[in-house]
MILO-823332 format. One record per residue (C-alpha): residue in one letter; residue number from 0; x, y, z. Coordinates in nm, 2 decimals. Layout:
<pts>
> rest|nr|east|north|up
> A|NUM|X|Y|Z .
...
</pts>
This chain:
<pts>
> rest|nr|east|north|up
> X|0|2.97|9.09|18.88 .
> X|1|3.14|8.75|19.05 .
> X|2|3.32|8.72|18.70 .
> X|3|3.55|9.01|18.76 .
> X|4|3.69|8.76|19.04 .
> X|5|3.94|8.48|18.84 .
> X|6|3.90|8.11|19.02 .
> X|7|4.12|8.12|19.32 .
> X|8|4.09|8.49|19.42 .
> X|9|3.89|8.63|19.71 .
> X|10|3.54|8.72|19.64 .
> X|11|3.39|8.97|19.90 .
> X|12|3.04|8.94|19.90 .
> X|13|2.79|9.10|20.16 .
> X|14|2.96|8.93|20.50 .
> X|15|3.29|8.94|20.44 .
> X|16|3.27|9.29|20.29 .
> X|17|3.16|9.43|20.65 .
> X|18|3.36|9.21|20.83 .
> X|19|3.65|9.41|20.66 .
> X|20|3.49|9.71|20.78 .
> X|21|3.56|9.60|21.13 .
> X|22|3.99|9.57|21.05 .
> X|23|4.05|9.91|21.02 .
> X|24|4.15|9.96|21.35 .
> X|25|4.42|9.69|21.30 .
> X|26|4.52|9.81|20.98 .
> X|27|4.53|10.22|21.07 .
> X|28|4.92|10.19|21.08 .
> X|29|4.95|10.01|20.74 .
> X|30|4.66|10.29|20.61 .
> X|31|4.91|10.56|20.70 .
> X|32|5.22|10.47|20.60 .
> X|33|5.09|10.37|20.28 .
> X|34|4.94|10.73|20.25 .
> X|35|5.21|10.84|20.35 .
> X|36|5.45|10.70|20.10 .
> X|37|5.16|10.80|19.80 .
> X|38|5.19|11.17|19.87 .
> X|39|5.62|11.16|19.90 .
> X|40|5.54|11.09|19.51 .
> X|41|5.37|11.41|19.43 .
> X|42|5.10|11.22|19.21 .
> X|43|4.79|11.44|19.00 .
> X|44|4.62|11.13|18.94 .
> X|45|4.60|10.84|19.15 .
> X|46|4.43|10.48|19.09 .
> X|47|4.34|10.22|19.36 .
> X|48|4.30|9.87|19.26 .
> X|49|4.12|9.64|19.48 .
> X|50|4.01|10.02|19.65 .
> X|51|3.78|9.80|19.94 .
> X|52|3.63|10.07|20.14 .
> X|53|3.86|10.29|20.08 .
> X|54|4.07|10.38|20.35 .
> X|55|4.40|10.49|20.15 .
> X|56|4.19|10.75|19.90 .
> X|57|4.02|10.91|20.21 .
> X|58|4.38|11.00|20.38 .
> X|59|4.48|11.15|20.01 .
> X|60|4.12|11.35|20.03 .
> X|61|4.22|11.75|20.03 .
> X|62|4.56|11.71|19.85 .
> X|63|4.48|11.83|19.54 .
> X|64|4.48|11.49|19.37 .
> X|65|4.21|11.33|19.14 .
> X|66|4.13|11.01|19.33 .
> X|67|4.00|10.74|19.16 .
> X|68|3.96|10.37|19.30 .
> X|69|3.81|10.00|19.15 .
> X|70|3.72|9.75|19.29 .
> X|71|3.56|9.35|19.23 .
> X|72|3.30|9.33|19.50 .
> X|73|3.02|9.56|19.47 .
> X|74|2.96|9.54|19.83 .
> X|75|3.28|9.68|19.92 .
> X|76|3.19|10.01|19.67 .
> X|77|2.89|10.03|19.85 .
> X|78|3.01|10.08|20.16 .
> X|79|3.29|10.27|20.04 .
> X|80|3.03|10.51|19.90 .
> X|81|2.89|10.56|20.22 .
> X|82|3.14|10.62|20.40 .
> X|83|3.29|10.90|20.14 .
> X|84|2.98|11.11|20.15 .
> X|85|2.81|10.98|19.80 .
> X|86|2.43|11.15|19.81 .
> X|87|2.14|10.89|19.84 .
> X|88|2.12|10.87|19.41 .
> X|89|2.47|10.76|19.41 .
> X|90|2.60|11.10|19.25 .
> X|91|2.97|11.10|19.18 .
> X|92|3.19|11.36|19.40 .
> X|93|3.39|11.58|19.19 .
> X|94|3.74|11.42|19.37 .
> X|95|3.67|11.04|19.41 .
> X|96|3.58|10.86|19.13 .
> X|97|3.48|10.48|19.16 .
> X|98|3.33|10.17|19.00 .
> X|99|3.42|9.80|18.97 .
> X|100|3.65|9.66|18.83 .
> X|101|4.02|9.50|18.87 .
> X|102|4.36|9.48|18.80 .
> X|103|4.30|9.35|18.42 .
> X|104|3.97|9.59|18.39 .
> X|105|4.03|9.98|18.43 .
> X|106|3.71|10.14|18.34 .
> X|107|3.83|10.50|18.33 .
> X|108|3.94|10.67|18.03 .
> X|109|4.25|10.80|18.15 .
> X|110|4.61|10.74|18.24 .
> X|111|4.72|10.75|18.59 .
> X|112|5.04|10.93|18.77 .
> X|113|5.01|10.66|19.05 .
> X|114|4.88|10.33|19.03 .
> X|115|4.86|10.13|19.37 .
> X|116|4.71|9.82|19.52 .
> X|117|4.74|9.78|19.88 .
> X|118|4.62|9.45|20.09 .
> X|119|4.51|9.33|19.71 .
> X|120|4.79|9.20|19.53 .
> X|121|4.84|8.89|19.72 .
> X|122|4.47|8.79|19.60 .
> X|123|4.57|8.80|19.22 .
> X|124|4.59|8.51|19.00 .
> X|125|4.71|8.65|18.67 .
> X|126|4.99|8.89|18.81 .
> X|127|5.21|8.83|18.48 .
> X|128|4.89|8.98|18.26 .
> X|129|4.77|9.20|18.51 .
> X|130|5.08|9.37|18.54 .
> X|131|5.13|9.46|18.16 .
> X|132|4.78|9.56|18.11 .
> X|133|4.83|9.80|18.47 .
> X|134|5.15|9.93|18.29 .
> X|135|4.98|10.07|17.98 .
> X|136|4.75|10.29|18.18 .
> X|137|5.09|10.48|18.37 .
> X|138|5.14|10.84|18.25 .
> X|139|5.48|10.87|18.11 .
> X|140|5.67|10.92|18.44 .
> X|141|5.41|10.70|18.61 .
> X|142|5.45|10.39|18.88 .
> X|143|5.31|10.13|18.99 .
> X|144|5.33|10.03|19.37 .
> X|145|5.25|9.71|19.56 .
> X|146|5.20|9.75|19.94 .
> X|147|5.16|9.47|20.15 .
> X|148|5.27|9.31|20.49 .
> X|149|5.63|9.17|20.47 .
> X|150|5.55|8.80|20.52 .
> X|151|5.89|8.72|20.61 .
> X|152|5.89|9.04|20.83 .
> X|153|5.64|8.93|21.04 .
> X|154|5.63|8.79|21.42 .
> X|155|5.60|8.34|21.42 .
> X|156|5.25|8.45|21.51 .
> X|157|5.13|8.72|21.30 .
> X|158|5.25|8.48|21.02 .
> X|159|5.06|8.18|21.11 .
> X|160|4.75|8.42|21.17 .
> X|161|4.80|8.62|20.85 .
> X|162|5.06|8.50|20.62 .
> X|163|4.83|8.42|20.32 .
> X|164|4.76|8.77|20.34 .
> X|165|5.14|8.91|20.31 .
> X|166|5.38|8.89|20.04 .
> X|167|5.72|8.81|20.02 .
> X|168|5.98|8.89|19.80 .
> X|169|6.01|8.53|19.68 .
> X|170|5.61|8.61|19.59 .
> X|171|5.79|8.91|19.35 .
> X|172|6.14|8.73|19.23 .
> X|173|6.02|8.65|18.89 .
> X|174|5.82|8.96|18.78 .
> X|175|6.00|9.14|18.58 .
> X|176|5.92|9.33|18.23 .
> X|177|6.04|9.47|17.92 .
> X|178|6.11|9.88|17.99 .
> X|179|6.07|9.92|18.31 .
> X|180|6.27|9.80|18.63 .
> X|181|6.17|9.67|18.96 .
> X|182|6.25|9.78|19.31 .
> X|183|6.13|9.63|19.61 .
> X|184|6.15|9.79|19.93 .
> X|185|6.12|9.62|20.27 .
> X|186|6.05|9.91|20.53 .
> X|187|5.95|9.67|20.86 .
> X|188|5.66|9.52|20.91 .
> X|189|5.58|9.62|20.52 .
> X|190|5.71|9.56|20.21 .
> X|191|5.66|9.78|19.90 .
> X|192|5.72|9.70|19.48 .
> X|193|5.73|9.92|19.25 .
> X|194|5.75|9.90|18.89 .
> X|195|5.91|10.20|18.67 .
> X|196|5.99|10.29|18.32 .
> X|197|6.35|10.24|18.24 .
> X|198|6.54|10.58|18.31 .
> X|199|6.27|10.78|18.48 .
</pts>
């Protein structure tokens, strides 16, 4: 299970997966405006990569939306299945879907309308393969979002506190594939990129 994590990314194991837990009152603004910006896209499907304990797919919960969310760390899912209302055998719910995996594994047989990491994507090692791979699995008008903390938007001291866990858009600059264009968005303290097909 530690293999889905490439050398250099963070690995949440046990500890550090309920220490997250304990952020969510710090991160309830980011939470929202991230929902928020998800259902201004009218998605039918939606996948969250690097879903943690998933915060994000509850706020999209009763919209009408098949939610589906991966993750690396199977101690994250766990708690994430707790706190979604999974039965004591670990039954799926019929409108959130999860299981491990990561941003160059997608178990689900499907293509996606949305396809979001938020808080993630500054972990990732292999962006320029993870990226291509994430694109194949985008329904024909699909996207593919990024939302993170602007590092650059950031007070002198939120930035020496958190900066490794921001993104800037030197971070972005170079990313940039065949069919489909890139547009970053900086909306203070966060900054959002998305990747469409050309012309959609």
């Amino acid at each position: 299970m530690q293999g889905l994590c490439t050398h250099g990314e963070e690995n949440f194991g046990s500890v550090k997966s309920r220490l997250y837990t304990l952020t969510a009152r710090w991160r309830r603004s980011f939470i929202d405006f991230v929902a928020n910006d998800l259902l201004s896209r009218n998605p039918r499907s939606v996948l969250d990569i690097g879903c943690g304990t998933c915060d994000v797919l509850m706020r999209l919960r009763n919209h009408e939306i098949e939610l589906y969310g991966i993750d690396p760390s199977p101690y994250m899912l766990t708690l994430a299945k707790k706190k979604i209302g999974y039965s004591a055998d670990n039954t799926e719910l019929s409108d959130v879907y999860l299981s491990l995996g990561n941003s160059r594994l997608i178990p689900f047989d499907k293509k996606f309308d949305m396809i979001f990491s938020s808080l993630s994507f500054h972990h990732w090692k292999n962006r320029e393969e993870s990226i291509p791979y994430i694109l194949t699995r985008l329904n024909e008008n699909g996207e593919f979002a990024i939302y993170e903390y602007d590092r650059d938007g950031l007070s002198f001291l939120r930035r020496m506190v958190a900066g490794k866990h921001a993104l800037s858009t030197n971070d972005v600059k170079g990313l940039g594939f065949d069919g489909y264009k890139k547009i970053i968005e900086l909306r203070e303290p966060f900054i959002i990129v998305r990747f469409k097909k050309t012309g959609s």
